[in-house]
N, C-alpha and C positions, 0 to 999 in steps of 0.2 A: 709403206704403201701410200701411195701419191691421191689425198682424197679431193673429189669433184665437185663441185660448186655448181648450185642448178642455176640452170637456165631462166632466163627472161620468162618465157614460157610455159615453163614450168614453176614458177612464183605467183603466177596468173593466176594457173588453173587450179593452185592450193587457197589462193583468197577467194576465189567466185565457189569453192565448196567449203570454207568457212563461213561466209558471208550470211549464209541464209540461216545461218544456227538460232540465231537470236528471235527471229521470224518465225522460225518452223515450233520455237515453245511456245510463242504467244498462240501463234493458232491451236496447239493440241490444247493449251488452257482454255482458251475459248471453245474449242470444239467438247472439252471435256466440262464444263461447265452448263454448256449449252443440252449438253446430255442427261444432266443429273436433273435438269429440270423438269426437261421433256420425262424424264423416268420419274421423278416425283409428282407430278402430274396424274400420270398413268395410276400409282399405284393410292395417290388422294382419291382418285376416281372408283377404284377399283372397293376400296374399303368403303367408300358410300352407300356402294350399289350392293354391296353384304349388309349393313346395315338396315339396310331396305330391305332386302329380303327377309331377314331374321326380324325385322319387325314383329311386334312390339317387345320382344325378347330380347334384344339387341340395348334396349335402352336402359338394363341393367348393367351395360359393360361402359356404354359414352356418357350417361351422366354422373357427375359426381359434384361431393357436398364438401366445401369447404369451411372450416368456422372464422368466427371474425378475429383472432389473432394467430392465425396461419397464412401463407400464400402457395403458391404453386406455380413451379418453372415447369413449363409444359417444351420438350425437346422431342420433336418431329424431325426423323429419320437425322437426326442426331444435332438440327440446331434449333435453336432458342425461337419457341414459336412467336411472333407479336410483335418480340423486341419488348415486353413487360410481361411479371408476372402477375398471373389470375388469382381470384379471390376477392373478400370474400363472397359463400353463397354458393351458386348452380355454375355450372357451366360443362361446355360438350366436348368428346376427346374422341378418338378414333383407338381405338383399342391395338390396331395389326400396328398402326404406324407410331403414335406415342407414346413418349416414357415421360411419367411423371416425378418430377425434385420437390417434395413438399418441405417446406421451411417454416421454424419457427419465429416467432416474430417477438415471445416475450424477454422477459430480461431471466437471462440466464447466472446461476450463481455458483461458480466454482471453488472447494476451498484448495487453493495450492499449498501441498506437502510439506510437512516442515523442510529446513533448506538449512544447512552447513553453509554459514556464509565467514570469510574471514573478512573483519572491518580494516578501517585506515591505520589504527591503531593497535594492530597485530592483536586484535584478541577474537578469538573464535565461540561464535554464536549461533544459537537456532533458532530460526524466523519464522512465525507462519503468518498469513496474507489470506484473505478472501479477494474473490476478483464478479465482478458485476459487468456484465456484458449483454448486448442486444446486437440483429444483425435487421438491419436498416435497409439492406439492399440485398433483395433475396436472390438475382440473375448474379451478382458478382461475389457472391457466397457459393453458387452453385459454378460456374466457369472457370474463376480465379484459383480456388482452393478444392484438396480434397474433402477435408472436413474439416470446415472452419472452428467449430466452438473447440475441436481438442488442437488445432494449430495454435489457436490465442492460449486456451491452457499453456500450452508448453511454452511458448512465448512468456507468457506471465512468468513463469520460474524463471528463464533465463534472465527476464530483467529484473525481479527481484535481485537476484545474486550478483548483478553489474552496478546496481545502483546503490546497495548497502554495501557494498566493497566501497565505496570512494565515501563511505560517511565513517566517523569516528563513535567509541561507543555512547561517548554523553550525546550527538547527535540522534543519533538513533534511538535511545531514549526519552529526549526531549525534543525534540522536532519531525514525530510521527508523520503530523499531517501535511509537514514540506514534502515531505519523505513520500506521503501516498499520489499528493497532486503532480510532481515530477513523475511518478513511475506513470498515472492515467494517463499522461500526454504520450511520453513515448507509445505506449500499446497503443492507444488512438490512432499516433502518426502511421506505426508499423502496419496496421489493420485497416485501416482504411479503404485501399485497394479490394481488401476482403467482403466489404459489405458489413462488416463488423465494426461496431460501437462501443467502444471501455467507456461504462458510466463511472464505476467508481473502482479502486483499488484503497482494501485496508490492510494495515499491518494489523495482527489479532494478537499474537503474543511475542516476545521476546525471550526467551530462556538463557541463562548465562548458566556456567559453569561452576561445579561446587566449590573450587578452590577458588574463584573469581568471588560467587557471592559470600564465601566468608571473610574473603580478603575487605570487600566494599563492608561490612557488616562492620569489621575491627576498625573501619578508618570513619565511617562516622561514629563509631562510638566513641572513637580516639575526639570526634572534632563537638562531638555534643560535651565530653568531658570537659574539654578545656574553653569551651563556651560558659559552661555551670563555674566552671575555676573564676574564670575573669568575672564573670556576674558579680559573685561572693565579695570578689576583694572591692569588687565597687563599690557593692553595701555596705562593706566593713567601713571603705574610706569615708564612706557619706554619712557614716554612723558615728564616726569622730571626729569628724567636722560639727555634726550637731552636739555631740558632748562637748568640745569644747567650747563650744557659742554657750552649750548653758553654763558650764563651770566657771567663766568669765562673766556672764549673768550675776550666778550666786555669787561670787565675791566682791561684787556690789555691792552688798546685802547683807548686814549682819544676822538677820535672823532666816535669811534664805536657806541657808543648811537646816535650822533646828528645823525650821515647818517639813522640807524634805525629809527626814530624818520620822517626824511623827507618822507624814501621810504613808512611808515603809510601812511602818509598826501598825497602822490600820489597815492597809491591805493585809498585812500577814496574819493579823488577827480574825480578819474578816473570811479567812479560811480554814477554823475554830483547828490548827493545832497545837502538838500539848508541847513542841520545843519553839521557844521567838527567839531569832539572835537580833540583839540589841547591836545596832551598829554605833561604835566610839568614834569622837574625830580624835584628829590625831593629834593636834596640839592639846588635848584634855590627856591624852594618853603620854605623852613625852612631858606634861606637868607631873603626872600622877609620879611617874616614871623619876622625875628629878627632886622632888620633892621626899622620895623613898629612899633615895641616895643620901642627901643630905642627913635627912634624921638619920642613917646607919652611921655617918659620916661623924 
């Protein structure tokens, strides 16, 4: 079947009722905008004039007390009254038309769960972390986010577990506080939009595994041992270097030996026991010795 191709005419009359599309949303936005006013108007008026009425009864319900580390995002018929939030102190509310966001402002202190994290070096450990937060900007705490303080919680675990994955176990041992000031930035950077402030992040403990710490336990035992080993033989060697220095001494010395020989026998006396062994030299002993020979001889 032979299909038809419109008309001159009819491509006209399809772009002059296109045309206006674009036009006809701007004005329903404006006329829909110009509305909400006009109606917000009306109904800011209307909750005055009850107010008034119910006087002085009423001023149990519009004033309220804020303290000095608190604020208050006041949303009237659902946006952000001011453009700032109130606080602290007095201030006045209309009870039909707003809802009040009260925020806290102190430093907030969470301890994040212990965490299974697996490090660079394939070994599997458990982390636990405190996290230190304050929120700075109480309109983009309350707009931005559901609930900021448990968004950054959860936040904190997941970058705990991203960031002790790419460290190995002696890092993560020994460079803590790289380790805490890396992970504060990221939260920072991510929360920021939040109206939230990571003051600090710490690592609190480290748990290794019981085959892991008796493994680490046999291997510096192994390395304290052969520290004590080499010690020993160094004092051995530095102990016969000085015997020899004296032995070369004394045989300078003809009567070097005999005075060594007596100052023994007085130390050993001077510890009143009932056996002394008399130390012999040895050429007195190889005479006695040859001399014994002979006469049998």
């Amino acid at each position: 079947m032979a299909s038809v191709a419109p008309t001159g005419m009819e491509m006209e009359a399809s772009g002059e009722r296109q045309a206006p599309r674009s036009g006809y949303n701007a004005d329903m936005n404006r006329d829909a905008s110009g509305g909400s006013v006009v109606c917000t108007a009306i109904l800011t008026i209307l909750s005055y004039f009850l107010v008034l009425i119910f006087f002085p009864l009423s001023l149990l319900f519009t004033i309220k007390i804020i303290t000095e580390y608190q604020r208050v995002v006041i949303l009237r018929l659902g946006r952000v009254m001011g453009g700032r939030a109130r606080g602290p102190g007095l201030f006045f509310i209309l009870p039909c038309l707003d809802e009040l966001k009260q925020v806290d402002l102190r430093t907030v202190v969470y301890d994040i769960p212990p965490q299974e994290i697996l490090t660079k070096d394939s070994v599997t450990v458990t982390v636990d972390a405190v996290l230190y937060f304050r929120i700075f900007q109480p309109i983009l705490s309350v707009t931005n986010v559901t609930d900021a303080a448990h968004s950054t919680w959860l936040l904190a675990q997941t970058t705990l577990r991203n960031v002790l994955g790419t460290k190995s176990l002696q890092e993560l041992l020994t460079h803590r506080e790289e380790i805490s000031q890396e992970m504060q930035t990221i939260l920072d950077e991510a929360t920021d939009p939040w109206g939230v402030r990571v003051e600090r992040v710490e690592v609190k403990d480290v748990r290794l595994p019981k085959q892991l710490q008796r493994a680490m336990a046999a291997e510096a035992e192994a390395s304290r041992e052969a520290r004590a080993k080499v010690i020993a033989a160094e004092g051995e060697q530095n102990a016969s270097r000085g015997l020899k220095e004296a032995a070369n001494i004394m045989n300078r010395s003809k009567g070097a030996m005999q005075l060594r020989y007596l100052q023994t026998l007085a130390s050993v006396a001077g510890e009143k026991n009932h056996t002394i062994m008399f130390p012999l030299p040895l050429d007195l002993m190889n005479r006695i010795l040859d001399s014994m020979g002979g006469s049998k001889q």
